[in-house]
MARTISE-684567 format. One line per 8 residues: number of its first residue (from 1); their letters; for each residue z, x, y of C-alpha. Coordinates in Angstrom, 2 decimals. Layout:
NUM	a	Z,X,Y; ...
***
This chain:
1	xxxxxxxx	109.48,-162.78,-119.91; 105.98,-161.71,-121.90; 105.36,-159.44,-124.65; 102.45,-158.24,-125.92; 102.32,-156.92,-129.89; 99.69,-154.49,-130.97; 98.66,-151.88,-132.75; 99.23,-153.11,-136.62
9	xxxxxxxx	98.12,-155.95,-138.86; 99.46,-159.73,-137.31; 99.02,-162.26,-140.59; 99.00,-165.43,-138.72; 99.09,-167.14,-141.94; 96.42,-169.45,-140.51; 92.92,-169.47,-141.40; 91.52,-166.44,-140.35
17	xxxxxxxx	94.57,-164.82,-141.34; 94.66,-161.40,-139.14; 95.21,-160.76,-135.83; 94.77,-157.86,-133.57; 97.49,-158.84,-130.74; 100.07,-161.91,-130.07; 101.65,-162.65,-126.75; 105.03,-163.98,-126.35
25	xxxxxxxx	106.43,-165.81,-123.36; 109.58,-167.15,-122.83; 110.27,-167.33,-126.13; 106.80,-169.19,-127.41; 103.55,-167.58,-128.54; 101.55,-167.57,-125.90; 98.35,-166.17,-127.19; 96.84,-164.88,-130.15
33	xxxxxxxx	93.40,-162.43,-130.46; 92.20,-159.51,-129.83; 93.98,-156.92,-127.00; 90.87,-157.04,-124.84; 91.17,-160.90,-124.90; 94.94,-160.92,-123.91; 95.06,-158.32,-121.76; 94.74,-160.07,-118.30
41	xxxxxxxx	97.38,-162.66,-119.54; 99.68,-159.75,-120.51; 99.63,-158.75,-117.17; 103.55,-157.25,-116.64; 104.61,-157.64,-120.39; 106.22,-155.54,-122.33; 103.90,-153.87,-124.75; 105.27,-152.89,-128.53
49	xxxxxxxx	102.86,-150.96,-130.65; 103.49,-151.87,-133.66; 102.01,-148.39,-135.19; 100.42,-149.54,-138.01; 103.76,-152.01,-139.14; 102.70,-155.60,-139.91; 103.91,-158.84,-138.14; 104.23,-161.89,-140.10
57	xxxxxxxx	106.09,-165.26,-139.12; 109.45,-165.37,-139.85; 110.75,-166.33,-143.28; 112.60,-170.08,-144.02; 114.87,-170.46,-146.51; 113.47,-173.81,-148.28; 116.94,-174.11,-150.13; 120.11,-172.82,-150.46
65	xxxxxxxx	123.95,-173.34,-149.60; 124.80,-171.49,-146.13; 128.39,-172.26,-146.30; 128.98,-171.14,-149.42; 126.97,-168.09,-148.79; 129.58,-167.56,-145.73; 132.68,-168.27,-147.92; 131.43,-165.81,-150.49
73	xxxxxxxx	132.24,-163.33,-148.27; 135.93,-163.72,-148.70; 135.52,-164.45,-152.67; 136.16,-161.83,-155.58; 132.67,-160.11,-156.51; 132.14,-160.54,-160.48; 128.39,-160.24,-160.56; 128.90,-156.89,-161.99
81	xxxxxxxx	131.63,-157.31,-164.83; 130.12,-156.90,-168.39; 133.11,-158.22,-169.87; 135.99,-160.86,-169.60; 138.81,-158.11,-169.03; 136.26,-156.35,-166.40; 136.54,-160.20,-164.58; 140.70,-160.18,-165.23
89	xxxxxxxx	140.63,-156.29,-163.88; 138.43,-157.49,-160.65; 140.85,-159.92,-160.13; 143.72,-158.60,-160.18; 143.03,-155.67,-158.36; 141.53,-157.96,-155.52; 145.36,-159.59,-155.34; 147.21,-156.28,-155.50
97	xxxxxxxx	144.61,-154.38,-152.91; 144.78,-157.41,-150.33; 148.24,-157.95,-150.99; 147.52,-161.79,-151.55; 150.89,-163.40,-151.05; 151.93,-166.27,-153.53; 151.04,-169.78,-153.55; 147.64,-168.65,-151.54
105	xxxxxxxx	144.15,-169.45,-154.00; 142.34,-166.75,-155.12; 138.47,-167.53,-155.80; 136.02,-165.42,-158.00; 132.36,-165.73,-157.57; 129.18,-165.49,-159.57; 130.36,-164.39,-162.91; 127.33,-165.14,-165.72
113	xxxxxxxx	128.67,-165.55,-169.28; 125.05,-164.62,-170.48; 125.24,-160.91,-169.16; 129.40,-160.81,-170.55; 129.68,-158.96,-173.90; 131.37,-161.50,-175.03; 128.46,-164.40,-174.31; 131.48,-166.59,-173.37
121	xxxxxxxx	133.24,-168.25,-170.18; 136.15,-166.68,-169.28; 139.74,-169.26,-170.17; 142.58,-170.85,-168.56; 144.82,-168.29,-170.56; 142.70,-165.24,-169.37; 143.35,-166.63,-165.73; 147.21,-166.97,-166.46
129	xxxxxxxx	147.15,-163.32,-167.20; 145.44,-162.31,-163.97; 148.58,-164.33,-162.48; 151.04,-167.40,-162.67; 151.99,-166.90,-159.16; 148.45,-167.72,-157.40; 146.04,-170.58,-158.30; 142.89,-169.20,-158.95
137	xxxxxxxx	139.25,-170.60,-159.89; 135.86,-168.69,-160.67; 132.74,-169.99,-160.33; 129.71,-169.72,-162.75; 126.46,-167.77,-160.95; 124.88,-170.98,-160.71; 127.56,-172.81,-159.21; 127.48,-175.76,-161.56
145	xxxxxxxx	130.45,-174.67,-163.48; 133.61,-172.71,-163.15; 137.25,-172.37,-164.70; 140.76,-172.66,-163.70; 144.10,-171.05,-164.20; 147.12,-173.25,-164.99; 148.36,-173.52,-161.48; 145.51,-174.60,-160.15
153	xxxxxxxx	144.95,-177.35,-162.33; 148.87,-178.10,-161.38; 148.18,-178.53,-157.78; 144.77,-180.21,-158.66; 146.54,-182.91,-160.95; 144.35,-182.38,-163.64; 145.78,-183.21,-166.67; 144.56,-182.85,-170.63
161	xxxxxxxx	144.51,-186.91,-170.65; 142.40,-187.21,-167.08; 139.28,-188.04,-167.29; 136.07,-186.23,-166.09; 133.62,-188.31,-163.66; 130.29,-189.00,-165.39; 128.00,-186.55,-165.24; 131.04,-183.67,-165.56
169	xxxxxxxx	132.82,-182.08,-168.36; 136.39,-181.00,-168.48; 137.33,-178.67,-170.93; 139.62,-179.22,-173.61; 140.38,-177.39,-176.85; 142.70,-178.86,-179.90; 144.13,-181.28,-176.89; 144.97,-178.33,-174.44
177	xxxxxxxx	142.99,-177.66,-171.03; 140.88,-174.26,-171.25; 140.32,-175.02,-167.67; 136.79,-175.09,-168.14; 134.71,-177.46,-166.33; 130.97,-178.38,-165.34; 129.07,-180.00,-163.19; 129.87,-183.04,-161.62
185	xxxxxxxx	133.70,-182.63,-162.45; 133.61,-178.94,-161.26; 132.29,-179.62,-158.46; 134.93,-182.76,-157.55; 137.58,-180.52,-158.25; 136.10,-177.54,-156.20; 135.75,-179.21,-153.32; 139.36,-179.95,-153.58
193	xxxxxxxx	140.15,-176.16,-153.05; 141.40,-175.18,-149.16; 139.33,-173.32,-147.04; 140.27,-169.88,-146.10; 141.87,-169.13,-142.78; 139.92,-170.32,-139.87; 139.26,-167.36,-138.21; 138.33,-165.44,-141.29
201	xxxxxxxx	135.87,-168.25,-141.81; 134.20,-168.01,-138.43; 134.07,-163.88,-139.29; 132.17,-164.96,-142.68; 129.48,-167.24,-140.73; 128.31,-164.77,-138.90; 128.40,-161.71,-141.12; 126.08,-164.09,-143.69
209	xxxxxxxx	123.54,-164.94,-140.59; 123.58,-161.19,-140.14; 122.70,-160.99,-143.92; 120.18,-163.86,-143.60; 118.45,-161.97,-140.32; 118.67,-158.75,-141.77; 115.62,-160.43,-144.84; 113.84,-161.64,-141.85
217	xxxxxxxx	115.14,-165.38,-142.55; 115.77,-167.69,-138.95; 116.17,-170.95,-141.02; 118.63,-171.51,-143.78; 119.86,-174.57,-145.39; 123.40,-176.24,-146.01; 122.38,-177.82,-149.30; 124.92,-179.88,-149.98
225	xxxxxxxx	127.28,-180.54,-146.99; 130.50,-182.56,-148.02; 132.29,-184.70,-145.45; 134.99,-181.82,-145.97; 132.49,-179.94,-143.72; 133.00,-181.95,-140.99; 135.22,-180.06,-139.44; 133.97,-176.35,-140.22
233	xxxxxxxx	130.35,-177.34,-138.16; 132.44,-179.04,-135.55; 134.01,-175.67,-134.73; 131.11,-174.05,-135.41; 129.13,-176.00,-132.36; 131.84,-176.21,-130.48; 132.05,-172.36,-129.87; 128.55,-172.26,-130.05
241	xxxxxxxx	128.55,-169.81,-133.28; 125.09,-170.55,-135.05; 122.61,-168.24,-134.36; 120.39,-169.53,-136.87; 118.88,-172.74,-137.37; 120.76,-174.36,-139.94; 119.68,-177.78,-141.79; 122.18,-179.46,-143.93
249	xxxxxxxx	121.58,-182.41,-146.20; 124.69,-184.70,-146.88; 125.14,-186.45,-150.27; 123.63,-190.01,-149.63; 126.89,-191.38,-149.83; 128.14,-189.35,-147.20; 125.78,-189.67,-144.89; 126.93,-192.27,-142.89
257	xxxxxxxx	130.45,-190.33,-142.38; 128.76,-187.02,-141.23; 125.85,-188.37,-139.26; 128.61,-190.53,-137.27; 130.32,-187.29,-136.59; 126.89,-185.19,-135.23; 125.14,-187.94,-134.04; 123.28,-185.90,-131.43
265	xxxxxxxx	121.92,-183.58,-134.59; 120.40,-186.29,-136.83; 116.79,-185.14,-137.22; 116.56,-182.84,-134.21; 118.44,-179.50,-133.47; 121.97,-179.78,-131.59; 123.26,-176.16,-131.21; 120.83,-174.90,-133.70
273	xxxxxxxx	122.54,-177.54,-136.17; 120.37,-180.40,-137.93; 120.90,-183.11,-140.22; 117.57,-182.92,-142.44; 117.80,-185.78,-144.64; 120.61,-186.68,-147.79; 120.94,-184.50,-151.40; 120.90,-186.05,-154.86
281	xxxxxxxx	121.73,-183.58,-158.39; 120.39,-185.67,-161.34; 121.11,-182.04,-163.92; 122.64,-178.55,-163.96; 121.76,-175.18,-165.19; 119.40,-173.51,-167.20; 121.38,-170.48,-167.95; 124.22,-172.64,-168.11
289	xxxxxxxx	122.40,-175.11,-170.95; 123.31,-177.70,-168.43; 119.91,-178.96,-167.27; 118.79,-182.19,-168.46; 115.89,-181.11,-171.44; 113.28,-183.91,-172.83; 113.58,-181.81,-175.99; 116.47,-179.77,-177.35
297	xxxxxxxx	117.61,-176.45,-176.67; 116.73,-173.28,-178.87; 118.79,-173.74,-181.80; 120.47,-176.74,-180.86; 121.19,-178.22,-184.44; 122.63,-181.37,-183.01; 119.83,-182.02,-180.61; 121.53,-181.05,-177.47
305	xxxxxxxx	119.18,-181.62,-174.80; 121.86,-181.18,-171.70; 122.11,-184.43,-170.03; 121.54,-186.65,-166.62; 124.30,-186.56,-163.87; 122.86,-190.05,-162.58; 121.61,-193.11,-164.19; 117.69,-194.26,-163.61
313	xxxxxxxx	119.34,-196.95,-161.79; 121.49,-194.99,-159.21; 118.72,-192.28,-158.10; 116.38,-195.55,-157.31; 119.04,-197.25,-155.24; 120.19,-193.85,-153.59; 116.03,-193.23,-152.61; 116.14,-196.98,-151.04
321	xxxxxxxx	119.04,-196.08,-148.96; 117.37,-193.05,-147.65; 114.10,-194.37,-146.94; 115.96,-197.58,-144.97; 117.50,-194.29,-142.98; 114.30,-192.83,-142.68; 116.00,-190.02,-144.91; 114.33,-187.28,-146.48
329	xxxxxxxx	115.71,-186.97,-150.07; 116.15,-183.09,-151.83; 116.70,-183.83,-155.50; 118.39,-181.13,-157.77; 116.32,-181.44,-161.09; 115.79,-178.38,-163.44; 114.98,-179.51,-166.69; 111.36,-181.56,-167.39
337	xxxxxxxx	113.90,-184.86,-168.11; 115.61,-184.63,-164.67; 112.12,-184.21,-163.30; 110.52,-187.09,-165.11; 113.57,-189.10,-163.95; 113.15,-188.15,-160.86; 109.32,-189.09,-160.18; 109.62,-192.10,-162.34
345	xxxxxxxx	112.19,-193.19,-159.22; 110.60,-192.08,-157.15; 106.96,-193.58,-158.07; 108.85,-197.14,-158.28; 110.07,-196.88,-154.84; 106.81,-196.23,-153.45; 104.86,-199.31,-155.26; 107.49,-200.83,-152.89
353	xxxxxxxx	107.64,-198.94,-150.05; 104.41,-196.90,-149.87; 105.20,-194.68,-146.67; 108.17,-193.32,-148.61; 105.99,-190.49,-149.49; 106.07,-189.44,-145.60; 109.50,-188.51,-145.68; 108.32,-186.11,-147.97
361	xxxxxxxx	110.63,-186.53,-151.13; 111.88,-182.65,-152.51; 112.15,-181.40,-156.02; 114.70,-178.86,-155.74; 114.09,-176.04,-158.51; 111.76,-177.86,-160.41; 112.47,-174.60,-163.49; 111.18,-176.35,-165.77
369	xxxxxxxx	108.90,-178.98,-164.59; 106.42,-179.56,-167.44; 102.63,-178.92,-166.34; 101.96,-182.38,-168.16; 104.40,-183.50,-164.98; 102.18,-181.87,-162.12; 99.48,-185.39,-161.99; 102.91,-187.48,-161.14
377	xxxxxxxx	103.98,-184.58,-158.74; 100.86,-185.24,-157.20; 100.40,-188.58,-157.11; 103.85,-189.51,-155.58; 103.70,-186.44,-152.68; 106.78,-184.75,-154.45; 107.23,-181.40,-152.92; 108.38,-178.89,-155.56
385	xxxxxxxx	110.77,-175.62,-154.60; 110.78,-173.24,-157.06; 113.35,-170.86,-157.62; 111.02,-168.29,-158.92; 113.51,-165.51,-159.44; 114.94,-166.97,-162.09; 111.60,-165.17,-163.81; 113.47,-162.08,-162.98
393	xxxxxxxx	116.96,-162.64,-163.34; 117.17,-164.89,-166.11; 113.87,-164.46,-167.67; 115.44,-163.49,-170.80; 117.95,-165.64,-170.88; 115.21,-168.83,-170.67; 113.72,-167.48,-173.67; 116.78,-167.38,-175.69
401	xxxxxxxx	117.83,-171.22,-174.38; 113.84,-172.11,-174.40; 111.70,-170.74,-176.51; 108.74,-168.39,-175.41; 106.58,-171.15,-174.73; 108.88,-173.21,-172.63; 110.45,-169.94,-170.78; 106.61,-168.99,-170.00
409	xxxxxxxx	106.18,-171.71,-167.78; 109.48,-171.86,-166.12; 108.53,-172.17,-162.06; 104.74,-172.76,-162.69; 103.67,-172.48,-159.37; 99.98,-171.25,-160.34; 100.08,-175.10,-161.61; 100.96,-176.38,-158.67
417	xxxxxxxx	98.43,-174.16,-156.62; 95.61,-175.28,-159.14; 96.51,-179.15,-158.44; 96.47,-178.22,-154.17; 100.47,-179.48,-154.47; 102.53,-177.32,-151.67; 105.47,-175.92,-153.02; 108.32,-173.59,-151.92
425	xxxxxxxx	110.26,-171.00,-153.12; 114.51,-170.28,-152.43; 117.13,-168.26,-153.81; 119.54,-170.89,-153.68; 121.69,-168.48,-151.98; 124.96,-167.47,-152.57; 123.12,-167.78,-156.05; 120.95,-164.89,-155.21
433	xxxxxxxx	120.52,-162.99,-151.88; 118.16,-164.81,-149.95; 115.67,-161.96,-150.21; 112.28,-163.80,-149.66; 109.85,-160.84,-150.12; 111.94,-160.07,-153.21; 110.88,-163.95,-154.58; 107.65,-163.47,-153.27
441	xxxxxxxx	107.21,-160.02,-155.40; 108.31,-162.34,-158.43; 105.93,-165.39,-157.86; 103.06,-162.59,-157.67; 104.15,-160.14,-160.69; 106.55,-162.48,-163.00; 107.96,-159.59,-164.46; 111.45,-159.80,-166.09
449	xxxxxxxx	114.29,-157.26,-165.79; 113.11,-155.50,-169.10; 109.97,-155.24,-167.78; 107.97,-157.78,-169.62; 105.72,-160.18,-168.07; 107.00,-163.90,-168.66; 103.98,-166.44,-168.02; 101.31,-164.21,-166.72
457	xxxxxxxx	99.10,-167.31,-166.61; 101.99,-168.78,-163.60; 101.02,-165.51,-161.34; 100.09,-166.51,-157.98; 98.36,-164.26,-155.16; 100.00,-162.84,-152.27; 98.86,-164.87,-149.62; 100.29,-168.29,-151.49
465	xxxxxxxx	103.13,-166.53,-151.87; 104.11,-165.96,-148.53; 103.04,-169.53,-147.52; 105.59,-170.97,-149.73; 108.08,-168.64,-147.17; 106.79,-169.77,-144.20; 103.57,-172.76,-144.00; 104.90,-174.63,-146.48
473	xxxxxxxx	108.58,-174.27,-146.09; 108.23,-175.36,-142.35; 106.12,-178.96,-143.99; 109.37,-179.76,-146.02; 111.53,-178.90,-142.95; 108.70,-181.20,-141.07; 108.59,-178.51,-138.45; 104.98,-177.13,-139.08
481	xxxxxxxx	104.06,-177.69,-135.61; 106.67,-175.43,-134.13; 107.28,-172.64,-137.25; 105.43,-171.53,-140.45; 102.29,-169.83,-138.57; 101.95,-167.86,-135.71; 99.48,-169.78,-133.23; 99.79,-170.53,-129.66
489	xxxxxxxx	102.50,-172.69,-128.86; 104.87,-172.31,-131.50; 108.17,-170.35,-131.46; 108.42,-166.94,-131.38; 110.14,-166.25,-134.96; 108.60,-163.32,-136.23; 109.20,-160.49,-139.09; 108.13,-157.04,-138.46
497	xxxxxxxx	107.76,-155.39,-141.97; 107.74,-151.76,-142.43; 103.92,-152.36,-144.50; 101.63,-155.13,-145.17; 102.59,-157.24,-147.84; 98.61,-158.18,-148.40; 97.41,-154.59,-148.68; 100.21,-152.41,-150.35
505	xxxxxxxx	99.47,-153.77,-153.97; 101.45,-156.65,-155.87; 103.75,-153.91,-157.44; 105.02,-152.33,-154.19; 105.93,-155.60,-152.52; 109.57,-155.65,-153.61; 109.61,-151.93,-151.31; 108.42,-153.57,-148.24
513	xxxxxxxx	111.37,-153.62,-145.94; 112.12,-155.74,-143.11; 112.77,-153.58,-139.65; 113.33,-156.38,-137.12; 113.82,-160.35,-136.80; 113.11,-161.92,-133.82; 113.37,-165.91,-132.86; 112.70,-167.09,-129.72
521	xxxxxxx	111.10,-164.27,-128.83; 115.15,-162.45,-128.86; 115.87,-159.22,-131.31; 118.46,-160.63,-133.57; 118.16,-158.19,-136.53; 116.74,-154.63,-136.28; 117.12,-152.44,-139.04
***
């Protein structure tokens, strides 16, 4: 089957940029140039005029968490409450409306302290109140933290005496739980929480690749995929469910446990399922004053710089392991001391193993890389992905934590673009939607939700903006010779847009609307 696109502005995204008409066959492009030029190989195609729309490659999600994305679905909505009683009242009414029946969890998502009117986490005791009769948990917008009610930390077995795994904090307040916890001991305890039903799961997965379709996205990313997983992807495959290319990236101590169970997907695509390489977090969160700082925190009196979830030690000896598996490593690091641990490792690995580099080592987040840090980026190949709509979202919030100066620079892309370092960009979804011309709109403008312009010198053009989307983001997936650009030969994943992203203006680029997704040359979003 052939079709022939026309009539609108093709951005290729390779040099030379625009394109009069593309030709798609079975699923590949087949041609790209002018309409004259493809018109005796377009012989029986189906012609679209695109009518003045534009046609870009499709977007890839460089980082982000597809199954919790999908389970997020079927969680309580707080995004939205501006107080702790507004997060008790959500809640509860979720439990009476759905009729929840008792014993069953109950799981908020995405409540942010920093946007509560009482600049607070919400409390074991404030749980209790919601109910006795259901476990419950929220989690924290950046999914590093989260609380607990009473029953849940029953069933969990956590107790006031146990004690939290290094790198995690469990809360406790004149010896009682709050039912507070943080990083790596939330995220122990949360993966101790049952799934949802089975077939309300499978309903979730593909309403969120709807979702991810629907912002022109075809690749997404399990960002941290547990061996509790396991058995979620093997239903998944077996009914032949992804529609989307999803890459997942196992904790390196889990990789030998989930690679054993899809060994047909290790590196290449088994029903649109790949094993990409192994995760490492060495911090937390920004907003949540978790990531790892080399100097304090705004008004930190005792010096509180956040701290490390790994030793020096460990995050050398987990990038061995992975480059013995010819693994590529994505390693969470916000703050400029996770970073310099990071490349530190990563640069003593490589004076030992030089072709490390080509399995082309991630910074994931990279917020607030220091632009002293962007030689060592460099030098050892890192790949930084920003997650530039923090500008946005938490702009204000940085300065408060920060300091103007430090919150100025927070994803400095234009630093990386000025040192010829490719770098993504990624909502970190269910963090944010995983609306890539929204990010893109940020990288360019770096406006903040009051309107003010936070590191105007870290503004990036258009053009690099949407190759962090798609060129670059297909490099870290090491799939640039089959996505990324549209040229002859590679798949068929496109993004028709309802204007040009290069020639609306960088304010209007967070109105440009995606009307149709294609991949493979098949429709599987139209607006």
């Amino acid at each position: 089957m052939k079709t022939l696109y026309y009539g609108g502005p093709i951005r290729t995204m390779e040099s030379g940029g625009l394109a009069e008409a593309l030709l798609v066959e079975n699923g590949v492009i087949a041609a790209v140039g002018t309409r004259e030029k493809l018109a005796a190989w377009a012989r029986g195609a189906a012609e679209i005029d695109l009518d003045g729309r534009a046609l870009l490659p499709a977007f890839l999600d460089a980082h982000g968490h597809f199954s919790g994305a999908a389970q997020a679905l079927l969680q309580v909505p707080l995004e939205e409450a501006a107080s702790l009683d507004e997060i008790g009242q959500a809640l509860s009414h979720f439990i009476t409306a759905n009729k929840i029946p008792d014993g069953q969890w109950v799981v908020g998502k995405s409540y942010d302290q920093n946007t509560l009117a009482e600049r607070r986490h919400p409390t074991r005791a404030l749980l209790d109140r919601v109910s006795a009769a259901h476990p419950i948990m929220v989690v924290h917008q950046s999914g590093h933290m989260g609380v607990f009610n009473s029953l849940a930390l029953e069933l969990l077995g956590v107790k006031v005496d146990t004690p939290a795994p290094a790198g995690g904090i469990i809360g406790t307040e004149n010896g009682v739980l709050t039912g507070y916890m943080e990083e790596n001991a939330f995220l122990q305890y949360q993966q101790q929480v049952p799934m949802p039903d089975m077939e309300d799961l499978m309903e979730a997965y593909r309403r969120v690749q709807e979702q991810y379709a629907s912002y022109g996205v075809t690749i997404v990313q399990e960002g941290m995929m547990p061996e509790s997983l396991i058995p979620m992807y093997q239903t998944l495959l077996a009914h032949r469910l992804l529609t989307l290319d999803v890459v997942a990236y196992p904790p390196v101590d889990a990789w030998d446990e989930v690679s054993a169970a899809f060994p047909e997907a290790v590196r290449r695509y088994h029903c649109h399922f790949k094993l990409g390489g192994c995760k490492i977090f060495l911090d937390g969160s920004p907003q949540g004053r978790t990531a790892w700082m080399r100097t304090p925190y705004q008004g930190a009196e005792d010096g509180y710089r956040g701290y490390g979830t790994m030793s020096g030690q460990a995050v050398q000896e987990a990038l061995v392991t992975a480059y013995h598996g010819g693994l590529q490593v994505l390693a969470h690091c916000n703050g400029d001391a996770a970073a310099e641990q990071f490349l530190q490792a990563v640069a003593a690995v490589e004076r030992e193993f030089p072709d490390f580099r080509g399995l082309r080592p991630v910074m994931i987040h990279a917020q607030l890389l220091g632009l002293d840090q962007m030689e060592a980026v460099k030098r050892t190949g890192v790949l930084p992905s920003f997650f530039v709509a923090h500008v946005y979202r938490w702009g204000e919030v940085h300065i408060r934590n920060f300091g103007l100066a430090r919150a100025q620079h927070i994803s400095p892309a234009r630093a990386a673009l000025e040192q010829g370092i490719p770098f993504t960009f990624h909502q970190d979804t269910p963090v944010l939607p995983p609306d890539m011309l929204g990010t893109v709109w940020c990288a360019v403008n770096r406006l903040m939700e009051s309107g003010a312009v936070l590191g105007a010198d870290q503004r990036i053009p258009v053009e690099d903006a949407l190759r962090a989307v798609t060129v670059h983001a297909a490099y870290q997936y090491f799939e640039e010779a089959r996505r990324g650009s549209l040229r002859p030969g590679k798949a068929a994943d496109l993004v028709l847009l309802d204007a040009d992203p290069l020639a609306v203006g960088p304010d209007a680029l967070r109105r440009v609307r995606v009307l149709e997704t294609v991949k493979a040359g098949e429709t599987i979003y139209r607006a």
